[in-house]
VMD Tcl script that draws the C-alpha trace (Angstrom):
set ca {
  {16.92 -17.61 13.54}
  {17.76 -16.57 10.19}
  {15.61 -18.27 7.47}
  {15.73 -18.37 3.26}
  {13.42 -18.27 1.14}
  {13.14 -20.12 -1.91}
  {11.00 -19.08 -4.86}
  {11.05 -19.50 -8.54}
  {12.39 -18.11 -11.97}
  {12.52 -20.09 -14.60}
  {15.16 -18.94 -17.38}
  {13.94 -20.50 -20.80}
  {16.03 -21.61 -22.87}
  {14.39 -22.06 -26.41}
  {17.50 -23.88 -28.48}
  {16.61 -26.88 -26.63}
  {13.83 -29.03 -27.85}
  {12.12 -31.72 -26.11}
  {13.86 -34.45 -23.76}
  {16.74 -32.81 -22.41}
  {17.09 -33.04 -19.15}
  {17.65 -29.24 -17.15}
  {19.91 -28.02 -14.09}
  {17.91 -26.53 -11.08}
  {20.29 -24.10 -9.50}
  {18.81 -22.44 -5.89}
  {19.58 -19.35 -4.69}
  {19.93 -18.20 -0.68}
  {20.38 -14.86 0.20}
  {21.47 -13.95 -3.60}
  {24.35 -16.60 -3.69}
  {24.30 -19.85 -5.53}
  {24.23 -22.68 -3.38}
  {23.02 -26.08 -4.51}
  {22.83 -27.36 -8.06}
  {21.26 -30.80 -9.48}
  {19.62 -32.37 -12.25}
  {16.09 -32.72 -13.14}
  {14.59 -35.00 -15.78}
  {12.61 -33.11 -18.96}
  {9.29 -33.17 -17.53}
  {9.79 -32.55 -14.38}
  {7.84 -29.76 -12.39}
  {9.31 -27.11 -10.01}
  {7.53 -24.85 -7.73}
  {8.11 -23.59 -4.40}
  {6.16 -22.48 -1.33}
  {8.04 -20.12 0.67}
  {11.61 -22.16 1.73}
  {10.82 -25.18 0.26}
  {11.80 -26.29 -3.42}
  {8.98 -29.17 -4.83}
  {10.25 -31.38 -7.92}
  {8.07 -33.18 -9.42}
  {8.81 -36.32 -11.89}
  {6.46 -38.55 -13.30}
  {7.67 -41.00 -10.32}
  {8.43 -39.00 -7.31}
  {7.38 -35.86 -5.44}
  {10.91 -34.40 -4.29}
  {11.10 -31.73 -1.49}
  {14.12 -29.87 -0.59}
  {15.27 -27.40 2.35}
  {17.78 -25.39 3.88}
  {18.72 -25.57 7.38}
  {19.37 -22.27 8.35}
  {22.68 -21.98 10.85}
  {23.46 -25.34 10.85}
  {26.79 -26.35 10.98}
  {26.50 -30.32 10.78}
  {24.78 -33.71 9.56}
  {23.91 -34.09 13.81}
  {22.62 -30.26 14.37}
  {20.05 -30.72 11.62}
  {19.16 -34.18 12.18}
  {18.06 -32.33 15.69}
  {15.96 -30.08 13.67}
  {14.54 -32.39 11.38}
  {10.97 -32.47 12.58}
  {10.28 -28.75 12.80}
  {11.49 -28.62 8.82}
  {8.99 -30.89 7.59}
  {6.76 -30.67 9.66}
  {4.54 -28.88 6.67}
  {4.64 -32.25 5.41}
  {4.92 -34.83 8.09}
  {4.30 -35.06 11.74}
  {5.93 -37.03 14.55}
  {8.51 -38.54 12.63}
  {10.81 -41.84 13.58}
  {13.48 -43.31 11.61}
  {13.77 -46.73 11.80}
  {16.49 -47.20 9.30}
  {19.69 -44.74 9.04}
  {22.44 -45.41 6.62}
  {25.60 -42.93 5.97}
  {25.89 -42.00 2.29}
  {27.81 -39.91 0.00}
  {26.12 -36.45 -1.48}
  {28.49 -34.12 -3.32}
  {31.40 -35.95 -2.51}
  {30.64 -35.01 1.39}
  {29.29 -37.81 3.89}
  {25.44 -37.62 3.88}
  {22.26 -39.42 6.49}
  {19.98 -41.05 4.56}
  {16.97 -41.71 7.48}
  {13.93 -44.18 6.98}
  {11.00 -44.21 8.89}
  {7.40 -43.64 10.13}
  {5.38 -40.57 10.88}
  {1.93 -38.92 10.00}
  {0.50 -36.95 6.99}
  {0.50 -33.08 8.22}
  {-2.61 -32.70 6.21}
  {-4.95 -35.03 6.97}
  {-3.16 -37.64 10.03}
  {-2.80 -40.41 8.68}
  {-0.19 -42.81 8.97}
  {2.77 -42.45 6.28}
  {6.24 -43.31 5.43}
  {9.00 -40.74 4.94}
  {12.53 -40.85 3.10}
  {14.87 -38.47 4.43}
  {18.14 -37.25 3.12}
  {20.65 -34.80 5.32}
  {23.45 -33.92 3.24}
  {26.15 -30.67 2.63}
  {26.77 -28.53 0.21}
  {29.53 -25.77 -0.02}
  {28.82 -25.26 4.12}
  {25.36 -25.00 4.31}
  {22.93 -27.70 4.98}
  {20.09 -29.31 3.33}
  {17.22 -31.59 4.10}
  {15.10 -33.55 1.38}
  {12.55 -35.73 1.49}
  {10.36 -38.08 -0.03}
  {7.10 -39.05 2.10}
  {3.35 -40.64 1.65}
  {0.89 -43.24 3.15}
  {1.61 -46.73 3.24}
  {4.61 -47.23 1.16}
  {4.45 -44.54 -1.14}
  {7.93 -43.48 0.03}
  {9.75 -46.54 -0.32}
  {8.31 -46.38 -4.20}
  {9.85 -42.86 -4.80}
  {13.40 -43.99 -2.72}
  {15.41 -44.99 -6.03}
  {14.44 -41.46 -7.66}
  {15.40 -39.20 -4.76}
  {18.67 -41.21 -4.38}
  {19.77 -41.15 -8.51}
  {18.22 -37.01 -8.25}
  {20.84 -36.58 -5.35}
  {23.80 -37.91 -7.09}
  {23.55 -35.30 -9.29}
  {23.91 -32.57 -6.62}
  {27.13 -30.00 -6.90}
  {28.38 -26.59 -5.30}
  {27.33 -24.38 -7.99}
  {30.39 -22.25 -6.86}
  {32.85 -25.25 -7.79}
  {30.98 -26.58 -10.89}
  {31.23 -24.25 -13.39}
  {29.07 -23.53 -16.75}
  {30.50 -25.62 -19.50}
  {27.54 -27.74 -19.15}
  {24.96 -27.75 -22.35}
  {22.36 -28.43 -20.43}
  {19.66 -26.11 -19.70}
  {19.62 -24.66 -16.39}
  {16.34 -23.19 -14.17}
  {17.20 -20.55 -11.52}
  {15.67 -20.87 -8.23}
  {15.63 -17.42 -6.45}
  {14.63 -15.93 -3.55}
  {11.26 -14.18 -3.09}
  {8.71 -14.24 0.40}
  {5.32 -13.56 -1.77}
  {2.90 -15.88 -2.64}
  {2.03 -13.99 -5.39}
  {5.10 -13.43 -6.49}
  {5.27 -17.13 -7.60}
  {5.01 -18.33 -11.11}
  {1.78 -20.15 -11.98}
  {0.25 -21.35 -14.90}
  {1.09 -22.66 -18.29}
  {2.86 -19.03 -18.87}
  {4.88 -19.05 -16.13}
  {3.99 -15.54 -14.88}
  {3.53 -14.08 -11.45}
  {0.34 -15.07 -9.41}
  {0.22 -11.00 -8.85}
  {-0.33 -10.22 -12.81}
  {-3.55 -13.20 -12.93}
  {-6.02 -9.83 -11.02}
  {-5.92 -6.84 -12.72}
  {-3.31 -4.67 -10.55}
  {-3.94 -1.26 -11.93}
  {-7.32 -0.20 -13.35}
  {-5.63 2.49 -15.64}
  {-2.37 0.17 -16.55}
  {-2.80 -3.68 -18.40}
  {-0.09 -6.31 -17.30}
  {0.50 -9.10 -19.67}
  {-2.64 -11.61 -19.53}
  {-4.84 -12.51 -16.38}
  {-6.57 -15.36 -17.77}
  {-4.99 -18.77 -18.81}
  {-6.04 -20.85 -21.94}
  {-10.33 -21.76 -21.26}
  {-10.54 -19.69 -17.48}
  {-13.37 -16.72 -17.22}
  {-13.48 -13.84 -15.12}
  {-15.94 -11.00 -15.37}
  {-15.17 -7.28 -14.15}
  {-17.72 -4.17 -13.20}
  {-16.27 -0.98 -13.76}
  {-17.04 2.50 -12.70}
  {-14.73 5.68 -14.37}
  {-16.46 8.52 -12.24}
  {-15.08 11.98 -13.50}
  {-15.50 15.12 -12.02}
  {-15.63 17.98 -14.53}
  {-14.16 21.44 -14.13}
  {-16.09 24.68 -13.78}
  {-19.30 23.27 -12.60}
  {-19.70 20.77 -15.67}
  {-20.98 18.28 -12.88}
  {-20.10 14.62 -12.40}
  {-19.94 11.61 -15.06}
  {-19.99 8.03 -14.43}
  {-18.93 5.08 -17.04}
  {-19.66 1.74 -15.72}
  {-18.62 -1.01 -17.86}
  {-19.40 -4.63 -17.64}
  {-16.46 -6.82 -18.92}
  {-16.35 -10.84 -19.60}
  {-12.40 -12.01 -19.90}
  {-11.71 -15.32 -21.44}
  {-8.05 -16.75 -21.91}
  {-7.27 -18.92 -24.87}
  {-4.60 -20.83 -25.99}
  {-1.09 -19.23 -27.54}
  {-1.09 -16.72 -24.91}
  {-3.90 -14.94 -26.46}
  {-6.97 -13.17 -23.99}
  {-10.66 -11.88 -25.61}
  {-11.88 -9.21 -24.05}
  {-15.78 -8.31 -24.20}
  {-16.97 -4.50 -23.08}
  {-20.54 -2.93 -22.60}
  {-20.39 0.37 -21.81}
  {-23.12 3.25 -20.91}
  {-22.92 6.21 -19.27}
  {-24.41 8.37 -16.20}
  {-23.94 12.28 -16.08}
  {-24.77 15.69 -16.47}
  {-24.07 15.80 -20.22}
  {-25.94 12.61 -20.74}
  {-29.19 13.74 -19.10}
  {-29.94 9.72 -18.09}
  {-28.82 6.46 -18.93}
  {-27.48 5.43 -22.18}
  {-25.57 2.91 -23.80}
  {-22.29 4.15 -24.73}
  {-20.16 1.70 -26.44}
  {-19.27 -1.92 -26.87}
  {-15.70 -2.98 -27.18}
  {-13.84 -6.18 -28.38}
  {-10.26 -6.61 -27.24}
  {-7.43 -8.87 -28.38}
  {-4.28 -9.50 -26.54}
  {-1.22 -12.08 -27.60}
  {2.21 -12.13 -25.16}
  {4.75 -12.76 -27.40}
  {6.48 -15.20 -25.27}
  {5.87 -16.68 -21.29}
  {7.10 -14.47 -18.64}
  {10.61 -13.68 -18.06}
  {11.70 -14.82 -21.61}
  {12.07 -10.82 -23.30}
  {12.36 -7.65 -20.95}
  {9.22 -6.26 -19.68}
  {7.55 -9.12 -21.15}
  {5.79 -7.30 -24.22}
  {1.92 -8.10 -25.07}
  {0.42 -6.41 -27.74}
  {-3.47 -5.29 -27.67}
  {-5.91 -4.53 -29.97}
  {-9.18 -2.88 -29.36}
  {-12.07 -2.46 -31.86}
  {-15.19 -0.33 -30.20}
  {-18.53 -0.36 -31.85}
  {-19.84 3.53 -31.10}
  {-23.70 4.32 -30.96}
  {-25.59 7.74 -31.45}
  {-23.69 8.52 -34.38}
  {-20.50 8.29 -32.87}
  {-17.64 6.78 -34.90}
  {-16.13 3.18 -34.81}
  {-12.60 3.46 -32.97}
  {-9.73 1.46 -33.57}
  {-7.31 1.55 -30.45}
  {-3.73 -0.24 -30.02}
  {-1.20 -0.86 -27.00}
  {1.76 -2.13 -26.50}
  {2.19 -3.76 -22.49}
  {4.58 -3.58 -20.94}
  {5.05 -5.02 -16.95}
  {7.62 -7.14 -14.64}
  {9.34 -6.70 -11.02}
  {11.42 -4.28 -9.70}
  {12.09 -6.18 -7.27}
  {10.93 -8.28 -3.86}
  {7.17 -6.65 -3.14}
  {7.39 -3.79 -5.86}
  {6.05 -4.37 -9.27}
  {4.97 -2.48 -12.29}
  {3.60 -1.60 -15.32}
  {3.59 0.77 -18.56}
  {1.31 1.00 -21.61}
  {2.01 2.66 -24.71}
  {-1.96 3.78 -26.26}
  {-2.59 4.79 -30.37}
  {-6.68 5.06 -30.80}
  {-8.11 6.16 -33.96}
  {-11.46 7.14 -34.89}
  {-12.81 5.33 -38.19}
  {-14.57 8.42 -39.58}
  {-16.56 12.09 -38.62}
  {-13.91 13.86 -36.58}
  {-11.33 11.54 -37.06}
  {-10.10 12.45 -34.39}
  {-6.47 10.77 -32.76}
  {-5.45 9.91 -29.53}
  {-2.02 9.54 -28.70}
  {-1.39 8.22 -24.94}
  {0.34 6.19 -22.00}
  {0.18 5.58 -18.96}
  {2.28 4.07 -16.23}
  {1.64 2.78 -12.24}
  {3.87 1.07 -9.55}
  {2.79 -1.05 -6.62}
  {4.02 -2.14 -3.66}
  {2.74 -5.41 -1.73}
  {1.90 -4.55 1.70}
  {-0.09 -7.89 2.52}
  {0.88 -10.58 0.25}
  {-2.45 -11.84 -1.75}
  {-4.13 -9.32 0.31}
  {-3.46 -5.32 0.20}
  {-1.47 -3.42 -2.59}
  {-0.68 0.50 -2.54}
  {0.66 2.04 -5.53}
  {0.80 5.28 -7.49}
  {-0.89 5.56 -11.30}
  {-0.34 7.92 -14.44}
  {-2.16 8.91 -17.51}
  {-1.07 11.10 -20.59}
  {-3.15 11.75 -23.16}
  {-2.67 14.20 -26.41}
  {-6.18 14.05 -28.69}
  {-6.33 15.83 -32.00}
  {-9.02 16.08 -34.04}
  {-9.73 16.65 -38.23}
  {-8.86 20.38 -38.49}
  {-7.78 20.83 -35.06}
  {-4.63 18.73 -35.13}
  {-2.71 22.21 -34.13}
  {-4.45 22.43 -30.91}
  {-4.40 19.22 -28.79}
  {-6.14 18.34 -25.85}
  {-3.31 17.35 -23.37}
  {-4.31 15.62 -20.20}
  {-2.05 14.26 -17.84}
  {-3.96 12.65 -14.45}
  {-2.03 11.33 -11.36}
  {-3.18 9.94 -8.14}
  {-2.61 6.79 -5.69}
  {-4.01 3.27 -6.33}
  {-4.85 0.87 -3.64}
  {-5.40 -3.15 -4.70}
  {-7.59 -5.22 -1.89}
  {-7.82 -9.56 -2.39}
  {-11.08 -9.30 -0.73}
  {-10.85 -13.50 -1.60}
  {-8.36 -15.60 -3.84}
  {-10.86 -15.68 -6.69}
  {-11.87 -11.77 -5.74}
  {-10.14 -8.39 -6.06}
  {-11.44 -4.83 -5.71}
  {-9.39 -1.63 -7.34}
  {-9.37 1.93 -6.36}
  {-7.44 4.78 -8.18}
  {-8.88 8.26 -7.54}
  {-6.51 10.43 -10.47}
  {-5.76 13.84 -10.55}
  {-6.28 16.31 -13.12}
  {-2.58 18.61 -13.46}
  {-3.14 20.06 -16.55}
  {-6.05 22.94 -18.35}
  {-7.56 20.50 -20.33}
  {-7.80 17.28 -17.66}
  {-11.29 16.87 -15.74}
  {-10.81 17.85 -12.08}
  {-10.19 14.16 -11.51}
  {-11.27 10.77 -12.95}
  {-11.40 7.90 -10.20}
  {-11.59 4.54 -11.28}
  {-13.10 1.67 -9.51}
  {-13.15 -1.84 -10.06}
  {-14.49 -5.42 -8.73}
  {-13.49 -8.71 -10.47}
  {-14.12 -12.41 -9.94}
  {-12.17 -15.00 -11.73}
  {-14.06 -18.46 -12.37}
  {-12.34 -21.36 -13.31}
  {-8.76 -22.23 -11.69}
  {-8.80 -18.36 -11.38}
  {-5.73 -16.95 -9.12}
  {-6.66 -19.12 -5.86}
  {-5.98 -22.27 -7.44}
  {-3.50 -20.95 -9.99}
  {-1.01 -20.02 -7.35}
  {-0.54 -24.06 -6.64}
  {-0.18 -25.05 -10.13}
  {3.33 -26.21 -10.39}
  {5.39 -24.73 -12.94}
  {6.39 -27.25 -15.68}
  {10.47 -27.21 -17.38}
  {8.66 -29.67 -20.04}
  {9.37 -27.93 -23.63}
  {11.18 -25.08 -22.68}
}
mol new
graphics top color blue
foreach p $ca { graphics top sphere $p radius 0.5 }
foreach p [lrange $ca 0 end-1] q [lrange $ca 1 end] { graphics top cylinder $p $q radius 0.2 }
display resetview
């Protein structure tokens, strides 16, 4: 049986203020196929092939039937659909309606909550759109549905083939497009993909992980093995993340060091990093954030003053990237400048669960004096991403030296938690249209 599957992209549009009402359009198998009207504060997410609209008076779930033909084919099919929602279903009431100008079954009955068994109500609407078929329903216990009938029935009067209705509308209008991942899904007051909220690539930032008041704290080890016998070196650093509001994130860094050139343990630096998105996902091409870095050296090193611009976004179903473009500058004794980027690509093999990609860094560092004769490094090397637990994620990038100056290799590990809503609970956040 072929099946769709509905996801979300919301397309902002920022000339419209508050109040106006927007135009959800979904998407099977890359072709428009059903259109309607949701009220300005309305909230639409989606959980694999089903499309949730919320309104301050009605929870609103919509399907498709795949390969059916009829109102009496799905009807058949009816209780495998929602079964996510309700069990055992019986309609006691059926009345033929209109839906798009087509004839529509508009079923009333009795069933039981999927989640917890208890006894509920259910509003059920079978109707057609441009030859496919669609199921949606209102349900809850007692008479919750018969509450949210009115809504569902005004929301469905709105519906039109997207192929026959053309764009001369002014009102705004939210895409609804196809994607299988749960962490491909937008969550959170940004709007941005439940994949970007863990740090995907230890070498490579993508946008912000934290949302406005949510924690997470990070251990880090950079272990880099030297050429001609200089030994190994290990950086561990100990980060605190907190997300605040205007799409802003404060970053917190202790760092020390381990190696052969260090001769023990010793504090090596403390960092304090600023980053601001300039809008919410999706609204400007690879979704630019801008980051500033001020690091606080110790014995006698210099004060360093580092900028990037990030860059990130999907290339498409299970693949998704990032790029960073690096400036740091040391305050004062060498002066010394590092010019740098770095790039990765991953590829979902386990949705919330495994990631494989492939990672980058370039790197040209001058000093005062020396600014003829760079250090150039360029490292490369595969990156692996495991969700050891919604709120947990563990990264693993072993890098390649391919140039004279780079170390032999630099391998980067990394374990984070996320307090707070934190990705688990971010991925069923709905995503609101109110104020776009």
């Amino acid at each position: 049986m072929r099946t769709f599957s509905i996801g979300i992209i919301l397309l902002s549009i920022v000339s419209y203020g508050f109040g106006a009402d927007r135009t959800v359009t979904i998407l099977a198998d890359k072709t428009l196929v059903l259109k309607l009207v949701v009220p300005s504060e309305a909230e639409v997410t989606s959980i694999k092939d089903k499309t949730l609209i919320h309104t301050t008076n009605m929870f609103l779930h919509v399907w498709p039937v795949p390969g059916a033909r009829t109102i009496n084919e799905a009807q058949t099919r009816l209780g495998d659909v929602i079964k996510g929602d309700v069990l055992k279903f019986s309609a006691s009431v059926t009345n033929e309606i209109m839906v798009a100008g087509l004839p529509a079954r508009h079923l009333m009955g009795k069933g039981v909550e999927a989640d917890d068994g208890d006894d509920a109500t259910a509003d059920v609407v079978i109707f057609m759109v441009g030859g496919r078929i669609f199921i949606a329903s209102v349900h809850g216990e007692g008479n919750d549905a018969s509450r949210e009938r009115d809504p569902m029935l005004k929301m469905l009067q709105t519906v039109k083939n997207p192929q026959n209705s053309g764009t001369g509308s002014n009102i705004p209008t939210i895409i609804v497009q196809a994607t299988s991942l749960k962490e491909e899904q937008l969550v959170g007051p940004y709007q941005q993909p439940e994949w970007t909220t863990e740090r995907r690539f230890p070498s490579t930032r993508v946008y912000l992980q934290e949302p406005p008041y949510d924690m997470g704290v990070e251990q880090w080890d950079r272990m880099r093995v030297l050429k001609d016998g200089g030994g190994v070196e290990h950086r561990f650093s100990e980060e605190v993340e907190l997300g605040l509001p205007y799409r802003c994130q404060l970053d917190v860094y202790e760092t020390w060091k381990v190696g052969p050139q260090s001769k023990g343990i010793y504090q090596d630096e403390m960092s304090v990093e600023l980053r601001h998105a300039f809008a919410d996902w999706g609204r400007i091409p690879l979704n630019p954030t801008v980051y500033v870095e001020y690091t606080f050296g110790t014995h006698g090193d210099p004060d360093a003053l580092e900028g990037k611009l990030l860059l990130g976004d999907e290339i498409g179903p299970v693949w998704h990237y990032g790029v960073n473009l690096i400036c740091e500058q040391a305050l004062w004794g060498d002066d010394s400048t590092e010019l740098a980027a770095s790039a990765a690509v991953g590829r979902t093999l386990i949705d919330r669960k495994l990631s494989l990609g492939i990672e980058s860094e370039y790197s040209n560092t001058t000093a005062s004096g020396e600014r003829g004769d760079p250090d150039v490094w360029f490292m490369l090397g595969p990156s692996v991403q495991w969700r050891i637990t919604p709120k947990i994620h563990f990264d693993f990038a072993p890098l390649f030296g391919m140039t004279h100056d780079s170390p032999r290799s630099e391998s980067w590990l990394v374990l984070g938690y996320d307090f707070g809503l934190g990705s688990g609970e971010m991925s069923g956040v709905p995503i609101s249209t109110k104020g776009q």
